[in-house]
C-alpha positions as CSV (number, residue, x, y, z in Angstrom):
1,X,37.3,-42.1,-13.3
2,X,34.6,-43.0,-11.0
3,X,33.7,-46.4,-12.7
4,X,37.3,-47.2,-12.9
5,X,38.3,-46.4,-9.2
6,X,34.9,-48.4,-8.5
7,X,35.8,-52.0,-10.5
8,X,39.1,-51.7,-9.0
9,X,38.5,-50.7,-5.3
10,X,35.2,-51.6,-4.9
11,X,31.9,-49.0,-4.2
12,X,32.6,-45.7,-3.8
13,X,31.7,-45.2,0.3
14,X,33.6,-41.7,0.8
15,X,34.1,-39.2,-1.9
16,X,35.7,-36.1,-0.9
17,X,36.3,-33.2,-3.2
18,X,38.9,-30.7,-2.6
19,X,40.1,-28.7,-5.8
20,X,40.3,-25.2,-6.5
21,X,42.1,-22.7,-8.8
22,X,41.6,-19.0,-9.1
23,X,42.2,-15.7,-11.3
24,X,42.4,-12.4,-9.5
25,X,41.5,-9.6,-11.6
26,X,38.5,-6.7,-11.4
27,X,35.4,-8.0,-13.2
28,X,35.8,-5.8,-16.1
29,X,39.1,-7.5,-16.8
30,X,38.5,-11.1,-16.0
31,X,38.2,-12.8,-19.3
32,X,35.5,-15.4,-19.6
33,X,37.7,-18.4,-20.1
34,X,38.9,-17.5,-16.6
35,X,35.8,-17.5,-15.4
36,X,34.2,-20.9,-17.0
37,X,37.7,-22.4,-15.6
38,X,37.1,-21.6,-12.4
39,X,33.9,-22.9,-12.2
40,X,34.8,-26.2,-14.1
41,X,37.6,-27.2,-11.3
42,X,35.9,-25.6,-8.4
43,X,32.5,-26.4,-8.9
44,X,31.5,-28.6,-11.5
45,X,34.3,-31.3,-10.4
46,X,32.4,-31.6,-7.8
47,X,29.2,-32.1,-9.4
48,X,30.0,-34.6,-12.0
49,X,31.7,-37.1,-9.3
50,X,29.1,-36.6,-6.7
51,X,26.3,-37.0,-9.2
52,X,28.4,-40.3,-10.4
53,X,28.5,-41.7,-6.7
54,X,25.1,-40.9,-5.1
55,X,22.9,-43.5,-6.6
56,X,25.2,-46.6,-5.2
57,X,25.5,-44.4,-2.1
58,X,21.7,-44.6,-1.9
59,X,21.1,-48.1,-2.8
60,X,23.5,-49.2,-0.2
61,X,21.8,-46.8,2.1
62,X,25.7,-45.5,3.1
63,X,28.3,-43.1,2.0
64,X,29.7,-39.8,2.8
65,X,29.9,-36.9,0.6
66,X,32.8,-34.4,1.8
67,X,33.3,-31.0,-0.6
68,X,36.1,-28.7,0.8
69,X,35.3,-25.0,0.3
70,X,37.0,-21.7,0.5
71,X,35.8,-20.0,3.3
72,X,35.4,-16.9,0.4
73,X,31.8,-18.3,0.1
74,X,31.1,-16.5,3.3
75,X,33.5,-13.8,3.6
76,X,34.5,-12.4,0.0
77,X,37.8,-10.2,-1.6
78,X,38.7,-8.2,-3.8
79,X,38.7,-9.1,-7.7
80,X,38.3,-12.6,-6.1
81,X,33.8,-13.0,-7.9
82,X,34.4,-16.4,-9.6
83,X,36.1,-17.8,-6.8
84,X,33.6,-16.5,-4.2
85,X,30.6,-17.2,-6.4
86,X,31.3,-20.7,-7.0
87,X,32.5,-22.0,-2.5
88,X,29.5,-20.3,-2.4
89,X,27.6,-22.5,-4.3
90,X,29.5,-25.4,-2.6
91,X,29.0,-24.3,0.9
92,X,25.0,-24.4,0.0
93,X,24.5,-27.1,-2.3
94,X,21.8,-29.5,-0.4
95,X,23.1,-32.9,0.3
């Protein structure tokens, strides 16, 4: 996706990601595909297009990075872990 938007557009100067999905259930009755789902769309589609970016960023010596997250990866809820787990690791990752 990132190559293709990139020949057609041009260098990638502004990525923003801003996905989520989530599955409300008690721990003990969250199945694991639930899980690994949330954490594909809300944080490893982040990592795989910011990853993809960030060397052209750096060679050009320009480009912003912008990752929207939940504001559960300060505050959590109820049956809400996955969610909560993974804006957390979005609201911390180092950029």
């Amino acid at each position: 996706m990132i190559e293709g938007a990139a020949a057609t557009l041009g260098p990638v100067g502004i990525l923003r990601n801003n996905a989520g999905i989530q599955h409300v259930a008690p721990i003990e009755s969250l199945p694991p595909e639930k899980w690994e789902a949330i954490l594909a769309v809300n944080l490893s589609a982040v990592f795989h297009p910011t990853r993809a970016v960030r060397p052209e960023m750096k060679r050009r010596r320009w480009g912003r990075n912008v990752d929207i997250a939940s504001a559960r990866g300060m505050i959590g809820a109820a049956f809400k872990g996955a969610y909560a787990a993974a804006s957390t690791a979005l609201s911390d990752s180092p950029r």
